[in-house]
Biopython code that builds the backbone (N, CA, C, O; Angstrom):
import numpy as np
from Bio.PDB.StructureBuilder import StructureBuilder

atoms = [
    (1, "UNK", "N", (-127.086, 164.859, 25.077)),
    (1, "UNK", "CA", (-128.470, 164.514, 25.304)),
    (1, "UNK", "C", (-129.379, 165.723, 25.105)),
    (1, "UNK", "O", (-130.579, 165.567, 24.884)),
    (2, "UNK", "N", (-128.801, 166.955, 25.184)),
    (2, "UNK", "CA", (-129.758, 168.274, 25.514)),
    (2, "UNK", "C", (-129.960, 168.347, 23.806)),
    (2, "UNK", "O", (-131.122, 168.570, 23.466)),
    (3, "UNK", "N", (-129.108, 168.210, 22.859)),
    (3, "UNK", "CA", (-129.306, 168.037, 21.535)),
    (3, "UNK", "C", (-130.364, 167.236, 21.338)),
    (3, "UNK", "O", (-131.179, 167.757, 20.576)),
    (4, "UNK", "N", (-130.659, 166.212, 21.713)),
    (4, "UNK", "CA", (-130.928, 165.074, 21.210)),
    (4, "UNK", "C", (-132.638, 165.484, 21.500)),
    (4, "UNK", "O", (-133.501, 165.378, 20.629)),
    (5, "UNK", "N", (-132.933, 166.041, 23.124)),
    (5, "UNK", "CA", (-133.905, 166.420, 23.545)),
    (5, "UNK", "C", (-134.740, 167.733, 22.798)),
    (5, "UNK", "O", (-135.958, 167.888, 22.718)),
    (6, "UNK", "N", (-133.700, 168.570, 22.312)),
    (6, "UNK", "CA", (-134.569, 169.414, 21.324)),
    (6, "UNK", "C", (-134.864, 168.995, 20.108)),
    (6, "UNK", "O", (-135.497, 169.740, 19.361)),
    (7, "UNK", "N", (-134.546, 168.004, 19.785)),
    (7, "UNK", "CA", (-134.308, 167.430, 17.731)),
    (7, "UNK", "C", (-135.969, 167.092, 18.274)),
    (7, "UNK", "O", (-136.964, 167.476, 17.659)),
    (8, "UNK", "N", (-136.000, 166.251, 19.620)),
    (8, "UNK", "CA", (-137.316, 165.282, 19.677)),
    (8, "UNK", "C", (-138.308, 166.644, 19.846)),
    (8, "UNK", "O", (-139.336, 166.548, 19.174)),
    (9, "UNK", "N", (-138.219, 167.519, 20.391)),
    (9, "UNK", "CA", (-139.258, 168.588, 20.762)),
    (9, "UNK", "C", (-139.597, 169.366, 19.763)),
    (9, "UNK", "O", (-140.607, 170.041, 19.962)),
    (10, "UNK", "N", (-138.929, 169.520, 18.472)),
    (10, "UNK", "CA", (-139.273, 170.155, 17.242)),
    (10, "UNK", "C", (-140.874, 170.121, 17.072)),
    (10, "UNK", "O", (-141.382, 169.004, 17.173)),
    (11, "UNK", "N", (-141.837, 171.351, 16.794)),
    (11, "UNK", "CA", (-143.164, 170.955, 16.245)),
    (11, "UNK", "C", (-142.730, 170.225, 14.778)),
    (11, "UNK", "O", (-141.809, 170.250, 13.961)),
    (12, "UNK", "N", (-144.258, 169.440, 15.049)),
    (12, "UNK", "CA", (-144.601, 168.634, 13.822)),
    (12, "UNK", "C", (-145.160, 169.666, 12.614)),
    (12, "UNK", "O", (-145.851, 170.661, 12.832)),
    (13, "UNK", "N", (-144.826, 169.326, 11.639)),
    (13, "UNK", "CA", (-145.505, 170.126, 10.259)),
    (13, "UNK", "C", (-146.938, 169.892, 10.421)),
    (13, "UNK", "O", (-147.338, 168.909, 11.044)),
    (14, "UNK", "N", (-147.848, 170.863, 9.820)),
    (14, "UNK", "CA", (-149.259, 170.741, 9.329)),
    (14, "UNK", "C", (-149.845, 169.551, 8.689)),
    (14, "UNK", "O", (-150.989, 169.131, 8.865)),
    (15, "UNK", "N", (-148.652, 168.901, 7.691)),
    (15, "UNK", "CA", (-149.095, 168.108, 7.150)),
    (15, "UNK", "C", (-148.936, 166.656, 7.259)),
    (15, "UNK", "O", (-149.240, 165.676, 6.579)),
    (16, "UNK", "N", (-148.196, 166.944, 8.654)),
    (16, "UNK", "CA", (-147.654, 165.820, 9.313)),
    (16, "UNK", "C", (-148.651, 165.439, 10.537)),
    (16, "UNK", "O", (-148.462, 164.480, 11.285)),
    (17, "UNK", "N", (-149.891, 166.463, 10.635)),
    (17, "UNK", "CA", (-150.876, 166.201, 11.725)),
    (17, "UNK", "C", (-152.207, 165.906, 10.965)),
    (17, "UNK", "O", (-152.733, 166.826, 10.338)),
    (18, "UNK", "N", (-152.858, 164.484, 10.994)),
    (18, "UNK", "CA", (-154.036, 164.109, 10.450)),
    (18, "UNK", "C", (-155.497, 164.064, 11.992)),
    (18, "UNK", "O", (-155.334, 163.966, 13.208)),
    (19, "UNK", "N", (-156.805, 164.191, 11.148)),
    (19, "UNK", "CA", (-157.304, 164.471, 12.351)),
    (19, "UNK", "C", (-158.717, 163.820, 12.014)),
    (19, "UNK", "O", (-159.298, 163.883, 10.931)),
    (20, "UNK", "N", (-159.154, 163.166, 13.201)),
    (20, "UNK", "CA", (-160.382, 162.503, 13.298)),
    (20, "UNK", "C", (-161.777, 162.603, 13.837)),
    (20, "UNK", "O", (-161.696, 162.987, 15.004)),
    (21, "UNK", "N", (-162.520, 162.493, 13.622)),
    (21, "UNK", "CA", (-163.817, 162.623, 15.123)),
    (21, "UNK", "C", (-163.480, 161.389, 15.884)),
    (21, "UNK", "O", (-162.864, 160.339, 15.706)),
    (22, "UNK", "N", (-164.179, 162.008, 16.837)),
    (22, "UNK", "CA", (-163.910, 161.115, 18.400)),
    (22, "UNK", "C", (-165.269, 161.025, 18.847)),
    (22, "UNK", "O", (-166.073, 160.604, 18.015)),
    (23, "UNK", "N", (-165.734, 161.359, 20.085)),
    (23, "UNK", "CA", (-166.880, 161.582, 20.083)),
    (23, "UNK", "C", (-167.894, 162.696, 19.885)),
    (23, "UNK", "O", (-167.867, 163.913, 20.067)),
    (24, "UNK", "N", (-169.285, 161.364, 19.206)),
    (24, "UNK", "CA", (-170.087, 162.275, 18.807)),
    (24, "UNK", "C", (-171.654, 161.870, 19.537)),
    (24, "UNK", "O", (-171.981, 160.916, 20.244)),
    (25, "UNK", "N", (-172.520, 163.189, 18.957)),
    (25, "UNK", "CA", (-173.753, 163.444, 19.726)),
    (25, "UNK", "C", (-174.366, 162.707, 19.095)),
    (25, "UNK", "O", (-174.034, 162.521, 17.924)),
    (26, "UNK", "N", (-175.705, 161.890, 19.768)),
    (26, "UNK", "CA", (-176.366, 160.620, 19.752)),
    (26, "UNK", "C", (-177.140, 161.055, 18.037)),
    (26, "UNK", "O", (-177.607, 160.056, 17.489)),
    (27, "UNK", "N", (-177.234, 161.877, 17.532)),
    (27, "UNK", "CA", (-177.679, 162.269, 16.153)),
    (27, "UNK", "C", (-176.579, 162.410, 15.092)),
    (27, "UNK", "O", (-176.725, 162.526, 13.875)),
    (28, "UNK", "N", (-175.321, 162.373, 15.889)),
    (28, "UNK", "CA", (-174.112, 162.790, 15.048)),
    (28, "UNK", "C", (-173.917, 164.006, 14.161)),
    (28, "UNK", "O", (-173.209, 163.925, 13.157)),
    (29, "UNK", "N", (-174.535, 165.144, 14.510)),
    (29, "UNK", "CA", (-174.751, 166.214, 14.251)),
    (29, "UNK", "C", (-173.127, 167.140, 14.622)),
    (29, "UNK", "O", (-172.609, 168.080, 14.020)),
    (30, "UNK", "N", (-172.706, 166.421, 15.790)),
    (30, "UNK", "CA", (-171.502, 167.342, 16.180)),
    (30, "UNK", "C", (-170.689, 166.327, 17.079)),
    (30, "UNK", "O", (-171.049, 165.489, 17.905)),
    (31, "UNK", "N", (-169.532, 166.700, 16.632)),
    (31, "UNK", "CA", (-168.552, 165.925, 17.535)),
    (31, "UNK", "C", (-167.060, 166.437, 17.775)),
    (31, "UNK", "O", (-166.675, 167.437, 17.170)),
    (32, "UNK", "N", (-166.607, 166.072, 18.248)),
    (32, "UNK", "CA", (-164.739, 166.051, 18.614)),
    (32, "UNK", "C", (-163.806, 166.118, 17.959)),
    (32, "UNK", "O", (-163.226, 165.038, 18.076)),
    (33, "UNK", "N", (-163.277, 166.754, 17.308)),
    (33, "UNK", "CA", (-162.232, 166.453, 16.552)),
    (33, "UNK", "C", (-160.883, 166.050, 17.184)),
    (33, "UNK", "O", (-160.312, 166.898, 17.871)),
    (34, "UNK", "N", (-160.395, 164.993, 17.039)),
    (34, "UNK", "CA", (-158.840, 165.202, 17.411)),
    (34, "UNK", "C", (-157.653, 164.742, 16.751)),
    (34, "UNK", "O", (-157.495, 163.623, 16.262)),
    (35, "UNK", "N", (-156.862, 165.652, 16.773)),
    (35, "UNK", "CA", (-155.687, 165.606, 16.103)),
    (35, "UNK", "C", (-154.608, 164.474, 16.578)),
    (35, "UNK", "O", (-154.741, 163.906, 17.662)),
    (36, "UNK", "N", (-153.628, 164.214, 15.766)),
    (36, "UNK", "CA", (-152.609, 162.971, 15.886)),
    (36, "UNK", "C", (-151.724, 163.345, 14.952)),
    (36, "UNK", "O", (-152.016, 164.038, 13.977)),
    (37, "UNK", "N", (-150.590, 162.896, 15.211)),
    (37, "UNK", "CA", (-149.467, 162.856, 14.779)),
    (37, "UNK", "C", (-149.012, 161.716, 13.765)),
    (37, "UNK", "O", (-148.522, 160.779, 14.396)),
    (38, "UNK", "N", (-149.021, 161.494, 12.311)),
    (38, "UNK", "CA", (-148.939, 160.425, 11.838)),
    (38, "UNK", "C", (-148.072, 159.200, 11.780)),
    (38, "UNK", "O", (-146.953, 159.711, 11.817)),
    (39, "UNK", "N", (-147.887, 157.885, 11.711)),
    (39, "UNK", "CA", (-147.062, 157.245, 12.047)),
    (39, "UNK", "C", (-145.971, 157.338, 11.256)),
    (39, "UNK", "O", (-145.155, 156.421, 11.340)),
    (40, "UNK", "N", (-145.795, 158.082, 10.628)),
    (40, "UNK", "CA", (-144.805, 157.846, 9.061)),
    (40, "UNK", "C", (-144.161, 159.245, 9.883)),
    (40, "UNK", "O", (-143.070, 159.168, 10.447)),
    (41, "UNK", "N", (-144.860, 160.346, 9.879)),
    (41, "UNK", "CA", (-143.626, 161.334, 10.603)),
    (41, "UNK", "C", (-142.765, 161.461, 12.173)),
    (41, "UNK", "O", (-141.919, 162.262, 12.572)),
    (42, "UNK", "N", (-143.572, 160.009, 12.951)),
    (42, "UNK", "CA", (-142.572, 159.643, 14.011)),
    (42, "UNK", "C", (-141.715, 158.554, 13.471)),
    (42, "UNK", "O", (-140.643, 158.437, 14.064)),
    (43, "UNK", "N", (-141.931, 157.709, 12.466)),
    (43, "UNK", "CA", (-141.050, 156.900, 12.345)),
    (43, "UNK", "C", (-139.732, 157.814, 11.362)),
    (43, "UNK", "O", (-138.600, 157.336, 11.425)),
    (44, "UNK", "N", (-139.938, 159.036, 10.536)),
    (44, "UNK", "CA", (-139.235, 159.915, 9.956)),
    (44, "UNK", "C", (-138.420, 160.691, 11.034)),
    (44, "UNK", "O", (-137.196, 160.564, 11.043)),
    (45, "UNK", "N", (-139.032, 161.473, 11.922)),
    (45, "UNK", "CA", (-138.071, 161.735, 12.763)),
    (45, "UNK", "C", (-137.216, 161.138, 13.786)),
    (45, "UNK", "O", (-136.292, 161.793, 14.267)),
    (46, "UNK", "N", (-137.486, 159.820, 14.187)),
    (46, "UNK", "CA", (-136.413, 158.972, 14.913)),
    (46, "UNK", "C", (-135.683, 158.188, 13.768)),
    (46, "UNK", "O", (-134.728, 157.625, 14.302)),
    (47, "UNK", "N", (-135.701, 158.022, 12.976)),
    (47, "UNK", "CA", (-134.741, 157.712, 11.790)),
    (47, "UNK", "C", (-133.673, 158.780, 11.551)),
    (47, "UNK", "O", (-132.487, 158.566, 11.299)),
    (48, "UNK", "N", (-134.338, 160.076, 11.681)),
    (48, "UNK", "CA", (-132.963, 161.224, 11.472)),
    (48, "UNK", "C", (-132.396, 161.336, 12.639)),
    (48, "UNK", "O", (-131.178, 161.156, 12.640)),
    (49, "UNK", "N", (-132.931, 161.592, 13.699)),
    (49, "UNK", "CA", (-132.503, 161.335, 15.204)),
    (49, "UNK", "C", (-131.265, 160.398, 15.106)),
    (49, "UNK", "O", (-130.097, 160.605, 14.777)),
    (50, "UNK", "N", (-132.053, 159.118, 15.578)),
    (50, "UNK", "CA", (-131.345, 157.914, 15.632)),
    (50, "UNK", "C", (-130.878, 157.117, 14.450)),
    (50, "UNK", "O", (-129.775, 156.626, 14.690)),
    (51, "UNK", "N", (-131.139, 156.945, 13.763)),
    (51, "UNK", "CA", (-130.776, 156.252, 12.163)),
    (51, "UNK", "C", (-131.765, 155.232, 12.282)),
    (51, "UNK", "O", (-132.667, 155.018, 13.091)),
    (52, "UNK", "N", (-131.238, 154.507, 10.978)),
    (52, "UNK", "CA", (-132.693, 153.428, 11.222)),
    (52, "UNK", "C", (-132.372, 152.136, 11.991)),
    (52, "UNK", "O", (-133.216, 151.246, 12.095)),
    (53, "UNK", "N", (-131.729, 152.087, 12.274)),
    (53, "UNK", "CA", (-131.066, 151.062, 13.644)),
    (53, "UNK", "C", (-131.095, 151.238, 14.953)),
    (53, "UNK", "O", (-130.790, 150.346, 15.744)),
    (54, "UNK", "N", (-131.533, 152.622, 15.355)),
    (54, "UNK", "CA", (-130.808, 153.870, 16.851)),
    (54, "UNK", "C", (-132.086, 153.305, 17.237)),
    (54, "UNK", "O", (-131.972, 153.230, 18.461)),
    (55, "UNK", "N", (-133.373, 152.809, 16.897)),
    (55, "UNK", "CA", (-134.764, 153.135, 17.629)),
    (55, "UNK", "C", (-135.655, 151.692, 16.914)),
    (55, "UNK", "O", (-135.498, 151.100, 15.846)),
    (56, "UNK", "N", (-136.734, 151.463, 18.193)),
    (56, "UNK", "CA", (-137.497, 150.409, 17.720)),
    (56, "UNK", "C", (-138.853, 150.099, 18.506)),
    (56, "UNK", "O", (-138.543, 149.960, 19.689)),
    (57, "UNK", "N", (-139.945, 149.968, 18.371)),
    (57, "UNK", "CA", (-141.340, 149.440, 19.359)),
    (57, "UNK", "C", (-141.671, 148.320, 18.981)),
    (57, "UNK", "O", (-141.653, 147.647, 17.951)),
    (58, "UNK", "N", (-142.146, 148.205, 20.568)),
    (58, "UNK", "CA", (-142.524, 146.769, 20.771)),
    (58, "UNK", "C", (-143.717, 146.820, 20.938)),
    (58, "UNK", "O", (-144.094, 147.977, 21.126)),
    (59, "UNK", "N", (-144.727, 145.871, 20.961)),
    (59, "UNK", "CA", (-146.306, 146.178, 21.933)),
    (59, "UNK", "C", (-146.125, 144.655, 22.534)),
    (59, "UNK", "O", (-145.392, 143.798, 22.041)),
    (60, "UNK", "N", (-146.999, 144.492, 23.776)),
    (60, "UNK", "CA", (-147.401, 143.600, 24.380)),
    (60, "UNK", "C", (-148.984, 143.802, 24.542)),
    (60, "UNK", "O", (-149.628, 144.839, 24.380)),
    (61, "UNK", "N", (-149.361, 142.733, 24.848)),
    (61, "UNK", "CA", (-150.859, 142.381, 24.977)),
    (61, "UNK", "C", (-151.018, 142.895, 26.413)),
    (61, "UNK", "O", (-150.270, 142.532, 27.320)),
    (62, "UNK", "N", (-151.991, 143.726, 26.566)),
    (62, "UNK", "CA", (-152.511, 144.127, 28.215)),
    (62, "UNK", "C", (-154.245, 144.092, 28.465)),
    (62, "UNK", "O", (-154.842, 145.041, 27.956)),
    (63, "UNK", "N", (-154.833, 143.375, 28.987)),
    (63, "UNK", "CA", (-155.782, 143.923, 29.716)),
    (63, "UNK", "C", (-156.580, 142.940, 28.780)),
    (63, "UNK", "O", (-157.751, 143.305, 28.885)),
    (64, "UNK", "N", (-156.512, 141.771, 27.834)),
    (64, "UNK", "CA", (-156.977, 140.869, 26.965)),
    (64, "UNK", "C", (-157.165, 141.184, 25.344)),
    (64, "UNK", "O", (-156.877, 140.559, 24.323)),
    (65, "UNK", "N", (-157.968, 142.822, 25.694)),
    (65, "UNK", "CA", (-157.968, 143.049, 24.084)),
    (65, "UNK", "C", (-157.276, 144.817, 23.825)),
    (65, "UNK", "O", (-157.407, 145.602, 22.885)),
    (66, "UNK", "N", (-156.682, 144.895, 24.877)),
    (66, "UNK", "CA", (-155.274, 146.089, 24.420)),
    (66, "UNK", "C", (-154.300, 145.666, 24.136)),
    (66, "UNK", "O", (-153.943, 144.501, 24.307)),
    (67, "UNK", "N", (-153.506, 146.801, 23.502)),
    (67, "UNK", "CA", (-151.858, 146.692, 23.544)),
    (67, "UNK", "C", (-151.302, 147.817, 24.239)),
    (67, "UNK", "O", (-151.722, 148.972, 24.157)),
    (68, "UNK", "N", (-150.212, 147.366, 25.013)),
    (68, "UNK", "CA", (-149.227, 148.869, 25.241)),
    (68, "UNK", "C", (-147.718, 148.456, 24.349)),
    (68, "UNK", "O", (-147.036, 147.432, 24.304)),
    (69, "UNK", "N", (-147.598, 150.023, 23.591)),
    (69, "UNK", "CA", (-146.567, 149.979, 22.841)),
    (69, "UNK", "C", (-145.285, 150.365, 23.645)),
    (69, "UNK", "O", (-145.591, 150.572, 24.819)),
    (70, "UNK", "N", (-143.653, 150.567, 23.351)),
    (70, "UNK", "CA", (-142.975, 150.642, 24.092)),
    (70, "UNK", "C", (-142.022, 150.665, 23.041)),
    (70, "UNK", "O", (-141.653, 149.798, 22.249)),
    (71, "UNK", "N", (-141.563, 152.392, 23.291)),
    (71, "UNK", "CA", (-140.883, 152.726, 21.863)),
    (71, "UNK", "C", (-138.724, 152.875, 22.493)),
    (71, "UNK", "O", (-138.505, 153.841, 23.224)),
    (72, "UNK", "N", (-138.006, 152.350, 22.299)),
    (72, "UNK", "CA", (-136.836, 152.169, 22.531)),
    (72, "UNK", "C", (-135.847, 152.916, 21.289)),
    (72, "UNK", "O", (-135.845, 152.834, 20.060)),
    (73, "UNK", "N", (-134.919, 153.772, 22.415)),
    (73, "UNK", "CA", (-134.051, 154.321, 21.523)),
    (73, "UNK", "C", (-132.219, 153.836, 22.305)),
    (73, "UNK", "O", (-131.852, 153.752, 23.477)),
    (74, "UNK", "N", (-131.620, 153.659, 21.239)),
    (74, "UNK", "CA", (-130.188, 152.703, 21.440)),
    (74, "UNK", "C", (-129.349, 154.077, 21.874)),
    (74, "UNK", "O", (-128.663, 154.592, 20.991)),
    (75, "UNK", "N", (-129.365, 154.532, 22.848)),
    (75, "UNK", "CA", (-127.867, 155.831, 23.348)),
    (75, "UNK", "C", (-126.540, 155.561, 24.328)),
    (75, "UNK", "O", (-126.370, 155.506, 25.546)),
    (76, "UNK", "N", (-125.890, 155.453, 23.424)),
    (76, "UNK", "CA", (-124.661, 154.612, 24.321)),
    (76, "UNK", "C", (-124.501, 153.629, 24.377)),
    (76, "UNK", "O", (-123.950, 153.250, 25.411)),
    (77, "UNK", "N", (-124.867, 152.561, 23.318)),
    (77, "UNK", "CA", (-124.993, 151.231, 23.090)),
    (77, "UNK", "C", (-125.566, 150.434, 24.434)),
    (77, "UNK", "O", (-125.163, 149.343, 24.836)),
    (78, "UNK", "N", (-126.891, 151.476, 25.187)),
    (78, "UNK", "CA", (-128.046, 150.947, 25.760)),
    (78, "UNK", "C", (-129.259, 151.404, 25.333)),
    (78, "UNK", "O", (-129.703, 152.483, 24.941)),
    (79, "UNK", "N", (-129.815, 149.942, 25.568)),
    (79, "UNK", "CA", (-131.440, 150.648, 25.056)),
    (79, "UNK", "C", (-132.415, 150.962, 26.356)),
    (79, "UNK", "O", (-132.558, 150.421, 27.452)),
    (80, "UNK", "N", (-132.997, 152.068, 25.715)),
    (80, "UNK", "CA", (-133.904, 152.921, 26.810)),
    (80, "UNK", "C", (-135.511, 152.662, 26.128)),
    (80, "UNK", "O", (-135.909, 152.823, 24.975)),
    (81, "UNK", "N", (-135.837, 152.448, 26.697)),
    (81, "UNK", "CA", (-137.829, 152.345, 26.814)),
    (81, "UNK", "C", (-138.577, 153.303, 27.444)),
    (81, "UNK", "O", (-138.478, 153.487, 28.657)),
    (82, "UNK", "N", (-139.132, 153.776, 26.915)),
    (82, "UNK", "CA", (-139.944, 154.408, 27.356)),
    (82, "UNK", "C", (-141.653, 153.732, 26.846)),
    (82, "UNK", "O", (-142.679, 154.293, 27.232)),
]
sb = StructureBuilder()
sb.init_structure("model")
sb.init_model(0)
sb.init_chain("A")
sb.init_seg("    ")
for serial, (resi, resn, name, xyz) in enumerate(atoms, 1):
    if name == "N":
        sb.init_residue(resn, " ", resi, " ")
    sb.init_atom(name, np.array(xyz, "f"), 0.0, 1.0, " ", f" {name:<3s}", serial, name[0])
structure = sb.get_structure()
């Protein structure tokens, strides 16, 4: 598991971090930038991790017009959620 826990803690590449405004000032003159992690390089690194079978998300509907996602990895032929 202590393997498994550093593969997941690896930094992400530069080009693997895309970045957005968030909020901005009522003129939009200046705002927030924030960074994210793209979906293609978490679904790349739990594929090498886990293979493409080891891992999977779900979302459910919360709160009428959210989702919470709920990403599952297969260790020991149990699945764990987080």
């Amino acid at each position: 598991m202590k393997e498994i826990m550093q593969k997941l803690q690896v930094p992400f590449q530069p080009d693997e971090i895309e970045w957005r405004i968030g909020v901005k000032t009522k003129d939009n003159s200046k705002g927030l930038a924030l960074a994210y992690v793209t979906n293609r390089a978490i679904q790349n690194r739990l594929d090498n991790i886990f293979g493409c079978f080891g891992w999977k998300n779900e979302y459910v509907q919360w709160k009428n017009t959210s989702q919470l996602c709920g990403i599952s990895i297969k260790h020991e032929n149990e699945w764990i959620t987080k």
